[in-house]
N, CA, C and O atoms as CSV, one atom per row, in Angstrom:
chain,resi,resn,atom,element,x,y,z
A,1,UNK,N,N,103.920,113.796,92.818
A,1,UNK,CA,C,103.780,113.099,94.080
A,1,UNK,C,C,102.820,113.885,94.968
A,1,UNK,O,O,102.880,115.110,95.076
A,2,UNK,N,N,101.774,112.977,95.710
A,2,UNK,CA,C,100.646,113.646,96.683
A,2,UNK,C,C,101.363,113.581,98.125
A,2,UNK,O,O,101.829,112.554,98.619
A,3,UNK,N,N,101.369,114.858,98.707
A,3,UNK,CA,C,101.616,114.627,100.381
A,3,UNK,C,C,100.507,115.732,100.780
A,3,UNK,O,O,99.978,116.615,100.105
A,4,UNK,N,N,100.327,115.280,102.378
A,4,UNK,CA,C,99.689,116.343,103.125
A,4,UNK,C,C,100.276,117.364,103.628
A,4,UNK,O,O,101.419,117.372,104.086
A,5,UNK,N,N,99.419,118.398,103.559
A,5,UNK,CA,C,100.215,119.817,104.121
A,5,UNK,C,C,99.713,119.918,105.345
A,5,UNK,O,O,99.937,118.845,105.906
A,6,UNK,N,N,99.094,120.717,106.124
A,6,UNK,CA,C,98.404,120.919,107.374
A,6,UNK,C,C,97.345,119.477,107.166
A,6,UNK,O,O,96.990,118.802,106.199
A,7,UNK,N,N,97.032,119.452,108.978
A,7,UNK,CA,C,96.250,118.629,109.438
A,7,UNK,C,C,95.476,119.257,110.790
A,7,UNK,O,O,96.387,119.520,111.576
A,8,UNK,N,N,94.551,119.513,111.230
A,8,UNK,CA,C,94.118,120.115,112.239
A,8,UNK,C,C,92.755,119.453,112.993
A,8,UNK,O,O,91.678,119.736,112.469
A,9,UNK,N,N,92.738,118.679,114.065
A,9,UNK,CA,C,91.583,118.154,114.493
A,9,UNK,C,C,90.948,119.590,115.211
A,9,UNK,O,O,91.403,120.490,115.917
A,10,UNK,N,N,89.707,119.269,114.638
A,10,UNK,CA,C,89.005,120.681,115.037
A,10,UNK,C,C,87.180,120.232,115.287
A,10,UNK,O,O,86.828,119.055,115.205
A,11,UNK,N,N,86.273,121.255,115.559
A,11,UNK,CA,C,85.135,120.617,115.841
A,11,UNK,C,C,84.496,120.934,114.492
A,11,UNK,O,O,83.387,120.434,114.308
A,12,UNK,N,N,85.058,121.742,113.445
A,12,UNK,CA,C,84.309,121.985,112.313
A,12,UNK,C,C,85.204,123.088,111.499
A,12,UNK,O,O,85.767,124.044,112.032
A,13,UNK,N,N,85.226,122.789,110.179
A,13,UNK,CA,C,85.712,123.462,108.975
A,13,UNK,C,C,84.777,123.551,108.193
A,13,UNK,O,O,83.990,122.605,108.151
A,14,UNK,N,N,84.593,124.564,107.435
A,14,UNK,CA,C,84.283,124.950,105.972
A,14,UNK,C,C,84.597,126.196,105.304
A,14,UNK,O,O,84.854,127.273,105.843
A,15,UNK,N,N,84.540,125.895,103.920
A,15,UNK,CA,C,84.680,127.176,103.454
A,15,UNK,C,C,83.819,127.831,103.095
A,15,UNK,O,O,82.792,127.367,102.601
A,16,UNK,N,N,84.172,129.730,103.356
A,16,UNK,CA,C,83.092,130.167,103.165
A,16,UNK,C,C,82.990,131.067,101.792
A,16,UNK,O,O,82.549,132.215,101.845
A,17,UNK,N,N,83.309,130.631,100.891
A,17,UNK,CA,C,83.761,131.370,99.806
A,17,UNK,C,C,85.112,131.931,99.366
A,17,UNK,O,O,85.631,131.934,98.250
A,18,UNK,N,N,85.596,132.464,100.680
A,18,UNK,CA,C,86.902,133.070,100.232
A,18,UNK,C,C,87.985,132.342,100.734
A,18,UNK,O,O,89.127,132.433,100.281
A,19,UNK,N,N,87.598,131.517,101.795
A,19,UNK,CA,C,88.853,130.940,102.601
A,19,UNK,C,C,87.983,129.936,103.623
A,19,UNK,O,O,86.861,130.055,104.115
A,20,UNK,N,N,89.496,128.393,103.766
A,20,UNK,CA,C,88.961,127.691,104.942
A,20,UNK,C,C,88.950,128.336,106.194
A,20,UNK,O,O,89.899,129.012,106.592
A,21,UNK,N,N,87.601,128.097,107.022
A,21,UNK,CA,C,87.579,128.420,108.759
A,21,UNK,C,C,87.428,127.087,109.303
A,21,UNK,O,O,86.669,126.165,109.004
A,22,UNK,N,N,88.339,127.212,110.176
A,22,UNK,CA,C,88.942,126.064,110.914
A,22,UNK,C,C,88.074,126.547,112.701
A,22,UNK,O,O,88.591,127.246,113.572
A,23,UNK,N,N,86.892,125.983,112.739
A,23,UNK,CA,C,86.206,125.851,113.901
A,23,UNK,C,C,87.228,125.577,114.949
A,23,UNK,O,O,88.054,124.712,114.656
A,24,UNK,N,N,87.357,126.277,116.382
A,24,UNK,CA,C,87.427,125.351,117.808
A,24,UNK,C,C,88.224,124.284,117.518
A,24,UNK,O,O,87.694,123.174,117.486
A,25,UNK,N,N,89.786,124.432,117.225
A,25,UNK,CA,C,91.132,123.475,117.183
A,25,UNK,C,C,90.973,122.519,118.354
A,25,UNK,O,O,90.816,122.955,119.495
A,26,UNK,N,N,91.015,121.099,118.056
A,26,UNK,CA,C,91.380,120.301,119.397
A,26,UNK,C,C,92.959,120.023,119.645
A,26,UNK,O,O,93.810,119.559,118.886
A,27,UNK,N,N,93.043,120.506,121.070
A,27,UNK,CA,C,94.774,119.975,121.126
A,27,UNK,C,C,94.621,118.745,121.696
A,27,UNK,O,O,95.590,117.989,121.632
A,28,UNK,N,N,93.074,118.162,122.541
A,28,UNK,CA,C,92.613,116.906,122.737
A,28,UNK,C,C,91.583,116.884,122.605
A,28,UNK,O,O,90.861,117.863,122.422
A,29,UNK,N,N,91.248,115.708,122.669
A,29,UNK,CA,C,89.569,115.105,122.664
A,29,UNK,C,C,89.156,114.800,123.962
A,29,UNK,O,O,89.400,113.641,124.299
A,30,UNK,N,N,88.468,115.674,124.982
A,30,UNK,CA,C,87.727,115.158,126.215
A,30,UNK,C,C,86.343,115.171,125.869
A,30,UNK,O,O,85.718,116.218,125.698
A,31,UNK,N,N,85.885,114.106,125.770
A,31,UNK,CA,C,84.139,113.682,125.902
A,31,UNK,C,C,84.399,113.672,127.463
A,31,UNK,O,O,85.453,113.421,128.049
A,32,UNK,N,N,83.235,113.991,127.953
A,32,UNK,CA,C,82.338,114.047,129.416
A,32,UNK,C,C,82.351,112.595,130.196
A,32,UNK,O,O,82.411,112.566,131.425
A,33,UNK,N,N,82.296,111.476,129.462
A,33,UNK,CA,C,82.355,110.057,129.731
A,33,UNK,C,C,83.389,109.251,129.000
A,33,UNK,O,O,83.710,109.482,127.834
A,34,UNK,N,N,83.875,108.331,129.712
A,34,UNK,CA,C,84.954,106.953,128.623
A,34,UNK,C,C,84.556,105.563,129.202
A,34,UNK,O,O,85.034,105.328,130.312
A,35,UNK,N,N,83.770,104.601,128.652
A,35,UNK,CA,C,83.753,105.103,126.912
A,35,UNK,C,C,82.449,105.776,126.646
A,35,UNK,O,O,81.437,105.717,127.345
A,36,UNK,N,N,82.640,106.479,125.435
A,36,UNK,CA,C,81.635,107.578,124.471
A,36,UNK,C,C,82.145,107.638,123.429
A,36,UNK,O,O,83.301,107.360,123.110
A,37,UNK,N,N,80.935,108.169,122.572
A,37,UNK,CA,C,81.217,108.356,121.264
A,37,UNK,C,C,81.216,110.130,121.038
A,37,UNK,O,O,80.313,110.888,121.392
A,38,UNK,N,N,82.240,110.433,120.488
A,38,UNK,CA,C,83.079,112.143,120.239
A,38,UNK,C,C,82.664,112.110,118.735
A,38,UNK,O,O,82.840,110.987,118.263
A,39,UNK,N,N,82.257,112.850,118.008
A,39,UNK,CA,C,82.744,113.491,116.893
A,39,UNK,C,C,83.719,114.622,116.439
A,39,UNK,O,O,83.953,115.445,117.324
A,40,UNK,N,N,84.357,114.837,115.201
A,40,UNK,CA,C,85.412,115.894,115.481
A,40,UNK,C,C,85.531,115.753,113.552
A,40,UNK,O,O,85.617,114.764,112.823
A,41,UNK,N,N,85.485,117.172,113.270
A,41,UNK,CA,C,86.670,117.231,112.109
A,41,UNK,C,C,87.750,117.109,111.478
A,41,UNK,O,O,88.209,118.243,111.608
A,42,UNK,N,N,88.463,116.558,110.903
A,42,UNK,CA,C,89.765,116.742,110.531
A,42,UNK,C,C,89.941,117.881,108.999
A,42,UNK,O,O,89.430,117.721,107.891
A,43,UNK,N,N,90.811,118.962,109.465
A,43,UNK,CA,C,90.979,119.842,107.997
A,43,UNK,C,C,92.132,119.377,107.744
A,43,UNK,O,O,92.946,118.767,108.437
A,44,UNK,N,N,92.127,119.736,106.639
A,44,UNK,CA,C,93.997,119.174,105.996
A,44,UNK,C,C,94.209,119.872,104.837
A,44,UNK,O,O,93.375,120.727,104.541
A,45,UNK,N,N,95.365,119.645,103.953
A,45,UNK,CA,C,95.506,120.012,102.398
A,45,UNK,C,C,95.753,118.991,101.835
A,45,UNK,O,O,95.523,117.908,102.373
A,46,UNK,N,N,96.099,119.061,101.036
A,46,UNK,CA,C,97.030,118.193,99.534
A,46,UNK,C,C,97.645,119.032,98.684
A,46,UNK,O,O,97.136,120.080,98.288
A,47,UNK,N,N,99.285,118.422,98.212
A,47,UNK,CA,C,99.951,119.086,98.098
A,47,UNK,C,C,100.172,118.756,96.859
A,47,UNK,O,O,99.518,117.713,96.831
A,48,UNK,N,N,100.523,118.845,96.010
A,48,UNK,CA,C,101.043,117.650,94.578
A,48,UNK,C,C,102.376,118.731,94.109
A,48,UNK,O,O,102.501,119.952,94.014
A,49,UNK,N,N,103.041,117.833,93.941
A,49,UNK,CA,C,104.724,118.560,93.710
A,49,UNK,C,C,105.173,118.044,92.490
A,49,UNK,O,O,106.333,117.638,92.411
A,50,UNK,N,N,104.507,118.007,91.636
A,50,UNK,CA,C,104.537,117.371,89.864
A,50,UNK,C,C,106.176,116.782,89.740
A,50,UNK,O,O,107.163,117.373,90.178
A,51,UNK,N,N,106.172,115.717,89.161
A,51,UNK,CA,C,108.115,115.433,88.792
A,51,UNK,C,C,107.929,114.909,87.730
A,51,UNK,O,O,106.895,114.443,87.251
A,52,UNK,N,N,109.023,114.982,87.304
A,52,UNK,CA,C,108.575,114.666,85.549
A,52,UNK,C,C,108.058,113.301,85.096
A,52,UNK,O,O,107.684,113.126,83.937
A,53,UNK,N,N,108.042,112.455,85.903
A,53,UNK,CA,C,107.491,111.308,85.421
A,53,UNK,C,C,106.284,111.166,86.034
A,53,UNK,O,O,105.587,110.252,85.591
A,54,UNK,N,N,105.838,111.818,86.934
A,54,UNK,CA,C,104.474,111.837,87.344
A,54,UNK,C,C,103.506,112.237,86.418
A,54,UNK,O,O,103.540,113.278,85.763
A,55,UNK,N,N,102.316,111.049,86.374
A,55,UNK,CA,C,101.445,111.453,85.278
A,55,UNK,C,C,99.935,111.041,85.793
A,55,UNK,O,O,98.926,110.857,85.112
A,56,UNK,N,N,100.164,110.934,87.626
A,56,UNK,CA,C,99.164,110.718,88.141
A,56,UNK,C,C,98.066,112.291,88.558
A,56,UNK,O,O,98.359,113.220,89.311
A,57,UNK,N,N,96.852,112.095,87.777
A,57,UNK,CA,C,95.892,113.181,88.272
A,57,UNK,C,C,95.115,113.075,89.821
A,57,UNK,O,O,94.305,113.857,90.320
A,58,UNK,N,N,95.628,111.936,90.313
A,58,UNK,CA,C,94.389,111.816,91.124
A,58,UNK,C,C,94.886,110.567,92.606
A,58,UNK,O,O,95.584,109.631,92.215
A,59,UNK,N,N,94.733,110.569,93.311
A,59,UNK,CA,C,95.422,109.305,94.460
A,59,UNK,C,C,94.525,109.014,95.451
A,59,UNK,O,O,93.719,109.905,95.720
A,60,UNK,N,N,94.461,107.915,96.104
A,60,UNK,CA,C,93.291,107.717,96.874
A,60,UNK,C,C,94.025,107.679,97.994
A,60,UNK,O,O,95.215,107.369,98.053
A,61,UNK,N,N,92.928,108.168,99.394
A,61,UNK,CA,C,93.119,109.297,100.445
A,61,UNK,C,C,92.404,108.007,101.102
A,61,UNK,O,O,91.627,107.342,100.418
A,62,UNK,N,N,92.730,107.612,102.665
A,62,UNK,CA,C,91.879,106.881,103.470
A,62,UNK,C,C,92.895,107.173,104.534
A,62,UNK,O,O,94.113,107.313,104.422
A,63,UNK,N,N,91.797,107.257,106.039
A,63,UNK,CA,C,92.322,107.536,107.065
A,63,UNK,C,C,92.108,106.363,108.052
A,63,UNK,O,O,91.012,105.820,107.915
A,64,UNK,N,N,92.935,105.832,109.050
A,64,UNK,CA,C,92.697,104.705,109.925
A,64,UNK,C,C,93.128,105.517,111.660
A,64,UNK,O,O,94.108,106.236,111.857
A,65,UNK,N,N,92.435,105.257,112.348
A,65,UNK,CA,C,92.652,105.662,113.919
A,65,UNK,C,C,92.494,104.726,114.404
A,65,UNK,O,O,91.598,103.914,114.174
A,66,UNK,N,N,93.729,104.637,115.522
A,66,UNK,CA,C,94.016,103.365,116.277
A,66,UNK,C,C,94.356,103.997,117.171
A,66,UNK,O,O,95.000,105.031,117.351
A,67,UNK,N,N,93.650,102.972,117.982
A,67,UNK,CA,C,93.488,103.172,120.001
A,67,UNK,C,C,95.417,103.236,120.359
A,67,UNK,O,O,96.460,103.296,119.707
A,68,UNK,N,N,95.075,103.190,121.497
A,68,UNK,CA,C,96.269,103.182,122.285
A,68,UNK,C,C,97.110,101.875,122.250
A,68,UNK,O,O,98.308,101.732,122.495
A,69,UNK,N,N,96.361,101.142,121.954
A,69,UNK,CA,C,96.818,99.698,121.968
A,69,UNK,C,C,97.353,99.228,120.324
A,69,UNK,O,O,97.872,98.136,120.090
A,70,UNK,N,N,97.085,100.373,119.207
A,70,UNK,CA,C,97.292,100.409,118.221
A,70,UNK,C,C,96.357,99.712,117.194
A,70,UNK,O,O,96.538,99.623,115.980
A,71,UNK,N,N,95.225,99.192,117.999
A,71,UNK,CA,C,94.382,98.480,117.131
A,71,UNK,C,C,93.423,99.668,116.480
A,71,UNK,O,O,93.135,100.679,117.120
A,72,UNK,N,N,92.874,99.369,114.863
A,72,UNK,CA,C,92.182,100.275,114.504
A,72,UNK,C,C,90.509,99.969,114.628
A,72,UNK,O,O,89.712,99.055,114.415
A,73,UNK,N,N,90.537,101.365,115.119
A,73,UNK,CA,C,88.712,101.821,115.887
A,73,UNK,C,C,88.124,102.401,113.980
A,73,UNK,O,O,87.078,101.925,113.537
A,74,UNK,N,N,88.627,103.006,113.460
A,74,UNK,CA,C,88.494,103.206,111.957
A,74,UNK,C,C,89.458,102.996,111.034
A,74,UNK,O,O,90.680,103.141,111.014
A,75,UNK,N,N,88.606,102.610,110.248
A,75,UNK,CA,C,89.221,102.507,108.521
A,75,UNK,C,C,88.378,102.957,107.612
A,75,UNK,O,O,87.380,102.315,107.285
A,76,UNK,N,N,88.765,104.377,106.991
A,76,UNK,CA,C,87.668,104.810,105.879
A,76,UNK,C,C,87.784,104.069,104.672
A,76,UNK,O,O,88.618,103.191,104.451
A,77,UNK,N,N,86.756,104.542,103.784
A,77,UNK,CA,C,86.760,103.809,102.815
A,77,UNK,C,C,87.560,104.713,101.905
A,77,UNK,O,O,87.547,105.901,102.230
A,78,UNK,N,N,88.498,104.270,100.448
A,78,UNK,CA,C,89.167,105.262,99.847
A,78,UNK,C,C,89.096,105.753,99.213
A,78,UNK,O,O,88.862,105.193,98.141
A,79,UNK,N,N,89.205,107.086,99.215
A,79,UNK,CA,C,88.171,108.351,98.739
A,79,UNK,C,C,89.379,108.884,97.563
A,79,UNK,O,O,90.419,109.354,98.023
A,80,UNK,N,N,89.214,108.798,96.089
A,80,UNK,CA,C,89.298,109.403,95.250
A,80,UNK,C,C,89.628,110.956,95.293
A,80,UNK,O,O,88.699,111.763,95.313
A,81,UNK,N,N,91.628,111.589,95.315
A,81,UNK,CA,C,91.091,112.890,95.456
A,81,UNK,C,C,91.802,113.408,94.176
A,81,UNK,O,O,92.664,112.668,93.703
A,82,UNK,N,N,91.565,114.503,93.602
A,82,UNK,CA,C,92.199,115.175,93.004
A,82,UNK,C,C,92.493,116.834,93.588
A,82,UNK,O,O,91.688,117.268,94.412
A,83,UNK,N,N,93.659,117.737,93.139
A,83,UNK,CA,C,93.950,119.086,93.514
A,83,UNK,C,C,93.832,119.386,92.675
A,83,UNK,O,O,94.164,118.631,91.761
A,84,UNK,N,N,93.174,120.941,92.300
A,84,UNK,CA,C,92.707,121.839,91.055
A,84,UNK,C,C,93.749,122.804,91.128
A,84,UNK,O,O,94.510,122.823,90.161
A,85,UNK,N,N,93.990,123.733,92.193
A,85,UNK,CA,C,94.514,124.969,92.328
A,85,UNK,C,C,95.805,125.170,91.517
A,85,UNK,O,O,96.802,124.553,91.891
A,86,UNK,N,N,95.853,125.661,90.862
A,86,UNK,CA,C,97.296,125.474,89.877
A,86,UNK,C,C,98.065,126.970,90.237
A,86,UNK,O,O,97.301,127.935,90.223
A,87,UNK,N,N,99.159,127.183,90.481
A,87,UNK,CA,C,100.108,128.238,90.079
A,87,UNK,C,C,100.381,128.524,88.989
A,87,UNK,O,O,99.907,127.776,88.134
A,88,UNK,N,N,101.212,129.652,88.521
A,88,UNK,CA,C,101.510,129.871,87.170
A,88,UNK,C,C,103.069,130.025,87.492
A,88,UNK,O,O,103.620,130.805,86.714
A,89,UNK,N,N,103.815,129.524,88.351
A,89,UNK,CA,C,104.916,129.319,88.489
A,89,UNK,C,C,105.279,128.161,87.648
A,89,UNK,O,O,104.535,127.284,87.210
A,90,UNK,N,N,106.727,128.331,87.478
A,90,UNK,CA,C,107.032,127.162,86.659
A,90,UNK,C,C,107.494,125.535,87.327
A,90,UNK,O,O,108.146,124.784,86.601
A,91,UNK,N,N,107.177,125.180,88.454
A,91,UNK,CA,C,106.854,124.272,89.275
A,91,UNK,C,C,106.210,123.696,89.351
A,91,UNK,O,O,106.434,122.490,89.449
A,92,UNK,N,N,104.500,124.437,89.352
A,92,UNK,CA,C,103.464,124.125,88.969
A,92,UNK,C,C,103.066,123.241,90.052
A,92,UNK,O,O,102.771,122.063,89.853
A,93,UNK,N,N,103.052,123.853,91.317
A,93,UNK,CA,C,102.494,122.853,92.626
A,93,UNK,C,C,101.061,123.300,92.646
A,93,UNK,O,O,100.701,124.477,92.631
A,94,UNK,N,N,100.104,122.014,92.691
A,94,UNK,CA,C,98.648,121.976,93.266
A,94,UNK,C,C,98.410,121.489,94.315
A,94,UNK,O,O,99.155,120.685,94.876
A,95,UNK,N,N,97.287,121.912,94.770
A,95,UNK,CA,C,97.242,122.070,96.282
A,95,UNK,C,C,95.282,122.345,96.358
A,95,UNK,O,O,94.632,123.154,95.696
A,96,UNK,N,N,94.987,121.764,96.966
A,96,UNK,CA,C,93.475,122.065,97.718
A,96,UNK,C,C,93.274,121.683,99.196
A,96,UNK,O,O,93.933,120.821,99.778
A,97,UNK,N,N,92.189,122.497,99.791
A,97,UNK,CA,C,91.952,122.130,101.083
A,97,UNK,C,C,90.288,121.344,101.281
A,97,UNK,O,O,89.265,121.420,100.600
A,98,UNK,N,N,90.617,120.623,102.496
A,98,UNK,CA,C,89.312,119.591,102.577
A,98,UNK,C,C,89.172,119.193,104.184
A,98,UNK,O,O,90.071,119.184,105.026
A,99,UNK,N,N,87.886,118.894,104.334
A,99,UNK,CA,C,87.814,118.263,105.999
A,99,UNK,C,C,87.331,117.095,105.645
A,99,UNK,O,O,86.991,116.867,104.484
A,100,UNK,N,N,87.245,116.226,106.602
A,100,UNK,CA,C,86.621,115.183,106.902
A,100,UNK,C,C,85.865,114.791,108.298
A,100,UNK,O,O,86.359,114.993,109.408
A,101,UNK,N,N,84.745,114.272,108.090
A,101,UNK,CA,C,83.911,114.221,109.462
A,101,UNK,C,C,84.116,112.680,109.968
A,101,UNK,O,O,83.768,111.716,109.286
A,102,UNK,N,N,84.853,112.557,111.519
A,102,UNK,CA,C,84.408,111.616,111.947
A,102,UNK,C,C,83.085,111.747,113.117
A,102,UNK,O,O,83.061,112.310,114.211
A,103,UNK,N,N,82.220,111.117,112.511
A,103,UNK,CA,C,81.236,110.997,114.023
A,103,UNK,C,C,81.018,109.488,114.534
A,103,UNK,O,O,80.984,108.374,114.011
A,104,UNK,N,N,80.879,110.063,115.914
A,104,UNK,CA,C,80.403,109.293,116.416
A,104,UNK,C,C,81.383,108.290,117.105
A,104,UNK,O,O,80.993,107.261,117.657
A,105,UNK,N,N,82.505,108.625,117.036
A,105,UNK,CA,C,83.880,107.520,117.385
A,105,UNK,C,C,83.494,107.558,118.838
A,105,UNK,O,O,82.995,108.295,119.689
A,106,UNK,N,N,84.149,106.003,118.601
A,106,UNK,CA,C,83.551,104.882,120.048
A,106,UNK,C,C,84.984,105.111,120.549
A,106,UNK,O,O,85.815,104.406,119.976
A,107,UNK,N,N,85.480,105.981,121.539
A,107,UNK,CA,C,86.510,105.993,122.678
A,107,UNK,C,C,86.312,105.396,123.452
A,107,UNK,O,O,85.201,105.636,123.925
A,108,UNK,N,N,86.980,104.417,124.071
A,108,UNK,CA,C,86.908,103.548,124.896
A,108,UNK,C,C,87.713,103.358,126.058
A,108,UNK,O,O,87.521,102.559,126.974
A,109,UNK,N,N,88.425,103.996,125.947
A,109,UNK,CA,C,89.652,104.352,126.855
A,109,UNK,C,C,90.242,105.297,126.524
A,109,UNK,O,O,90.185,105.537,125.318
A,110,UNK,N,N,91.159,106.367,127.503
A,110,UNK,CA,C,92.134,107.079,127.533
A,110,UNK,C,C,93.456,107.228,127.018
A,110,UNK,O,O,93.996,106.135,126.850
A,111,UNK,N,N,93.991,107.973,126.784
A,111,UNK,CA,C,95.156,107.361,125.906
A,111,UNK,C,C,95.761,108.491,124.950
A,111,UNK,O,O,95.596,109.700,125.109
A,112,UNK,N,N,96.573,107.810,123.814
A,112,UNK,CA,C,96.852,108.313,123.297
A,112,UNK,C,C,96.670,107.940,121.533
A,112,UNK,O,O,97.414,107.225,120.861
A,113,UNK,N,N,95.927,108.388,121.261
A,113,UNK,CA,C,95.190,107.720,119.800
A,113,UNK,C,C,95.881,108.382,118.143
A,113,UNK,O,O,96.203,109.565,118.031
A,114,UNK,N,N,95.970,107.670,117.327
A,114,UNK,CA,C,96.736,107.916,116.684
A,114,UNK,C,C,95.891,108.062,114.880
A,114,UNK,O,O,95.350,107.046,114.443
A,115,UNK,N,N,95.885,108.896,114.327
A,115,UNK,CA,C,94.948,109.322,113.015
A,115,UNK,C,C,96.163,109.291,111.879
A,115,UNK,O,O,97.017,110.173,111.963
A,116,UNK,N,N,96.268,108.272,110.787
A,116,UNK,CA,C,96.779,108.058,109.750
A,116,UNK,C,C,96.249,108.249,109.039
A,116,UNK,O,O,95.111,107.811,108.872
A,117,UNK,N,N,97.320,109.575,107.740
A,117,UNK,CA,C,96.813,109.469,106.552
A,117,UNK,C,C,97.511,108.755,105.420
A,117,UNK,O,O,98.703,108.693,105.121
A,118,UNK,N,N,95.935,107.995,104.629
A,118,UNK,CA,C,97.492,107.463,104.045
A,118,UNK,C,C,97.467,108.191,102.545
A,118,UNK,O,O,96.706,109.147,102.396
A,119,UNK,N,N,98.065,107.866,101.742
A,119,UNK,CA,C,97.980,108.372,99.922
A,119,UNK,C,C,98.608,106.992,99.158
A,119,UNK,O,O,99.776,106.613,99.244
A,120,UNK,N,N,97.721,106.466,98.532
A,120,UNK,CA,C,98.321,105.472,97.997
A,120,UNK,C,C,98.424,104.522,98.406
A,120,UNK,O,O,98.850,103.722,97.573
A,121,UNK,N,N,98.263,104.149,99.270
A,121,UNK,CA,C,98.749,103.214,100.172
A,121,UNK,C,C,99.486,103.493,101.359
A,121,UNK,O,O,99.191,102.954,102.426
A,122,UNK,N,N,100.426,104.300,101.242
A,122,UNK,CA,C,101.827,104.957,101.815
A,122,UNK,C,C,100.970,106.266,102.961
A,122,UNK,O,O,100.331,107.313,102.856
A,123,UNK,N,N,101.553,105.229,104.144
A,123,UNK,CA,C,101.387,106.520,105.617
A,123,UNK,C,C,102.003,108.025,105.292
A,123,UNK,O,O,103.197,108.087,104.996
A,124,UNK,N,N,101.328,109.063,105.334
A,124,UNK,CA,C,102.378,110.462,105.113
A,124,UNK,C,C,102.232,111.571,106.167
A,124,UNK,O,O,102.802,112.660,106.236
A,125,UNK,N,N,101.140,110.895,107.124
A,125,UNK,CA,C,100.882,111.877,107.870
A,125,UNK,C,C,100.073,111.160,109.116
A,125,UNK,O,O,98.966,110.650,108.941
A,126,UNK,N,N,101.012,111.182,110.908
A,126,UNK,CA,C,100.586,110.643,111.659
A,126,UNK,C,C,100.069,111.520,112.634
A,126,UNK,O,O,100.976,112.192,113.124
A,127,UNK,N,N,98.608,111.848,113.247
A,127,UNK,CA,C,98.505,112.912,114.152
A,127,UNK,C,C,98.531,112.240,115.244
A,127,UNK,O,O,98.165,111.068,115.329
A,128,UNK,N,N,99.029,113.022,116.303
A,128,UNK,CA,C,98.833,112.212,117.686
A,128,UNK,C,C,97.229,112.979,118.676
A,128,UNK,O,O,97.120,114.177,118.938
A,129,UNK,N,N,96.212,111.915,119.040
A,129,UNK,CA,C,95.544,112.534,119.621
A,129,UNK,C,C,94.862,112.318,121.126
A,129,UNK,O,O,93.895,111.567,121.249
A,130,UNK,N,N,95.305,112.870,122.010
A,130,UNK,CA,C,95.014,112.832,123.318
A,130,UNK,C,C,93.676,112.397,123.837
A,130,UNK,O,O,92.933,113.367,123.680
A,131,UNK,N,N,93.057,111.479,124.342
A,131,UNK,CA,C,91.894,111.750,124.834
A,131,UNK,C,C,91.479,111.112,125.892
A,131,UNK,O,O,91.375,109.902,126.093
A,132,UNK,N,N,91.110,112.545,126.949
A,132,UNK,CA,C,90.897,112.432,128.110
A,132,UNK,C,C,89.777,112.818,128.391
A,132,UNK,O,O,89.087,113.694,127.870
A,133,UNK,N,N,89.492,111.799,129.679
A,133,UNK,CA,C,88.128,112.370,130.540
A,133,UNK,C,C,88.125,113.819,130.350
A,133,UNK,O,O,89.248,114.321,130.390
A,134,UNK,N,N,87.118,114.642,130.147
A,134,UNK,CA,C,86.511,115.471,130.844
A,134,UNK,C,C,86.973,116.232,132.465
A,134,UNK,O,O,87.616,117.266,132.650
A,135,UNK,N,N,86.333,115.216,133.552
A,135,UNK,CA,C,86.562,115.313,134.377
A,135,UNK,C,C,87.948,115.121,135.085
A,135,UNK,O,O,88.043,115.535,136.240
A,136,UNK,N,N,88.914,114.591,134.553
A,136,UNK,CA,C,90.261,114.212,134.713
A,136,UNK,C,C,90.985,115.069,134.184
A,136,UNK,O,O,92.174,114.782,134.045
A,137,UNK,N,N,90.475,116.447,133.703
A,137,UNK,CA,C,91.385,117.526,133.118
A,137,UNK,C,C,91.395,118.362,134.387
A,137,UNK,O,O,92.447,118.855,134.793
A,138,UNK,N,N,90.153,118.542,135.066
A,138,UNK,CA,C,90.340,119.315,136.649
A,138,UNK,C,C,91.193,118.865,137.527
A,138,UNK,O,O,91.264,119.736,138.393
A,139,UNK,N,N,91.898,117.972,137.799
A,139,UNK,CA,C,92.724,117.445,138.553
A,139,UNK,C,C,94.125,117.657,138.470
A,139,UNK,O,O,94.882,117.095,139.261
């Protein structure tokens, strides 16, 4: 079975050989203007917790963000993932880490916006994400 482990909206991840760096964490999204278009990273993992009848290598990953009003502003397309990292425990959990770039998201209002991941079909992971004016954080 695939679930997500961490999730972190951030302005940028990668790895640099030895380990993920998780750029400038957002605890919100303030663009300068609403509406505007923000870009932002999302880092995450994948977890795979093998059970004996699981004989799936691989599950497709798509993320949807919906406004405040719950309508969705995105729907990715579904991205094929597999986890390599193997233990030599006898459990045998795999696990990899990955970002994803949204640019360019059209905020349109204030609120409270909501980033689904799904696996399979199946929601496993809901982030909640704040986004406020800019200027409405001085106040």
């Amino acid at each position: 079975m695939f679930n997500i482990g961490y999730a972190v909206i951030c302005e940028n991840a990668f790895n640099d050989g030895k380990q993920i760096i998780i750029k400038n964490p957002y605890s919100i999204i303030s663009p300068v203007n609403i509406p505007s278009n923000f870009s932002f990273n999302l880092a995450f993992s994948i977890i795979k917790v093998p059970a004996p009848t699981d004989e799936a290598d691989a599950a497709l990953l798509q993320f949807r963000l919906k406004d405040p009003d719950g309508n969705d502003i995105v729907i990715s397309d579904a991205l094929t993932i597999k986890v390599g990292n193997q233990e030599e425990d006898s459990q045998k959990y795999m696990y990899g880490d990955a970002n994803f770039n949204f640019s360019n998201i059209e905020f349109l209002k204030e609120g409270n916006y909501h980033l689904e991941m799904h696996l399979d079909g199946r929601c496993k992971k809901t982030i909640e994400i704040p986004v406020i004016k800019r200027d409405h954080l001085k106040e």
